[in-house]
N, C-alpha and C positions, 0 to 999 in steps of 0.2 A: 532487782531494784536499779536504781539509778545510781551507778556507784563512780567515785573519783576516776577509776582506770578508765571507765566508756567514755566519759569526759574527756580526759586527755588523750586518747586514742582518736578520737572524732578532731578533737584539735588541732591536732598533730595532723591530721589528713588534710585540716582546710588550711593550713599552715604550708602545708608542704604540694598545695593543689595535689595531691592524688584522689581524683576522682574515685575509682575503685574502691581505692581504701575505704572512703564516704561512704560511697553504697553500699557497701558488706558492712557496716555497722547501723544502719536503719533499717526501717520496717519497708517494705513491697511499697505502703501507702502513708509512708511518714508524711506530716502534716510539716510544711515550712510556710514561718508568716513573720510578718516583720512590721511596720509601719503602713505599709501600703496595701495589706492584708496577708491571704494566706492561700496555698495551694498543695496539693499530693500528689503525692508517686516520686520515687525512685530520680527518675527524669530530672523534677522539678529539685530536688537535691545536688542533682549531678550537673544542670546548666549554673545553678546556683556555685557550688565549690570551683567551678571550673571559669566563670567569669565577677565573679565579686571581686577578687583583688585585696581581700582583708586577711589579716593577721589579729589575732587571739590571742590575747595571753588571761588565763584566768587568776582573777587575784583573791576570790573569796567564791566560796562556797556553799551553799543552804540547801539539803536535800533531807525528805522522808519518804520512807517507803520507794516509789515507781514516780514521785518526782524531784526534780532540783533547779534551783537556779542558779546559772552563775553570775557571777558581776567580772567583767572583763572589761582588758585595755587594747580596744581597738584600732587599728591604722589601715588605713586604706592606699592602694599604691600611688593613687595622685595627691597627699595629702601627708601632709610633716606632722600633720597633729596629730595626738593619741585622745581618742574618746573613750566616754565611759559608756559601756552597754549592759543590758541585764539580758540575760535568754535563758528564757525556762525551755525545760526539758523533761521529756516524761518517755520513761522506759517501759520495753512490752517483751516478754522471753527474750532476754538479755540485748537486745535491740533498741533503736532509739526511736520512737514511735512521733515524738512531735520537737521541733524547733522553734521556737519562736521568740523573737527576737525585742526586746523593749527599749527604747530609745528617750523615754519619760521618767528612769529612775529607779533604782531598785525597789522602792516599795510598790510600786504598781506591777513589779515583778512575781515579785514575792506574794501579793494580794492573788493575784491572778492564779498562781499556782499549789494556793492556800496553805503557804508558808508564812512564818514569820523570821525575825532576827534569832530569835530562841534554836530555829534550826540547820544554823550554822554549822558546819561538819570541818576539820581540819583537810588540809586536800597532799 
C-alpha cells in the first residue's frame, strides 16, 4: 500500500535532490502530472527531482489501501513563499506508481483519488 514511510522517503529524496534515491522508489513507468498535465518513465521523474527546486514538507495525510494524498507545504528556491499543494499518490509492489500534483485544493485531491477527509492516517 501507500504507506507514511514511502512518503517520506520519496520526500526526503526531492528534499535533498538525490535523483537516485527518486528513482529507486517508483515504478519503470511512474506517471508524474501536475497542472500542466502528465508524463511517464523514470526520466520524466528524474528531470523532474533534479530541476524543480521545491521543498515538501508534508503536514497531513489521507491514504487507503494503494492510494494517498498528501497536503504539503511547498517552497520553491526563487520564491519566499510557502504554498499549499495536494499530490496524490498511488502505490504498486511497494513502489510509487503515480505522482500527481494539485494546485486547486485538497478536495479535488482527494476526489480524484477517491478519498475523503474520513481517510486521514496519522503520519
Amino acid at each position: 500500500g501507500m504507506t507514511p514511510d514511502l512518503l517520506r522517503a520519496f520526500e526526503g529524496a526531492v528534499n535533498a535532490v538525490d535523483v537516485d534515491a527518486a528513482a529507486a522508489l517508483v515504478t519503470d513507468d511512474v506517471e508524474v502530472g501536475g497542472p500542466r498535465g502528465a508524463a511517464h518513465g523514470v526520466d520524466v521523474l528524474r528531470q523532474w527531482v533534479a530541476g524543480s527546486g521545491i521543498t515538501l514538507s508534508t503536514v497531513r495525510w489521507f491514504a487507503r489501501g494503494d492510494v494517498g494524498v498528501a497536503l504539503q507545504d511547498a517552497r520553491w528556491i526563487d520564491d519566499d513563499n510557502t504554498r499549499s499543494v495536494a499530490t496524490e499518490f498511488t502505490a504498486r509492489d511497494g513502489r510509487i506508481s503515480r505522482i500527481v500534483r494539485h494546485d486547486d485544493g485538497l478536495d479535488v485531491a482527494l476526489a480524484a483519488a477517491g478519498l475523503s477527509e474520513a481517510d486521514e492516517q496519522p503520519l
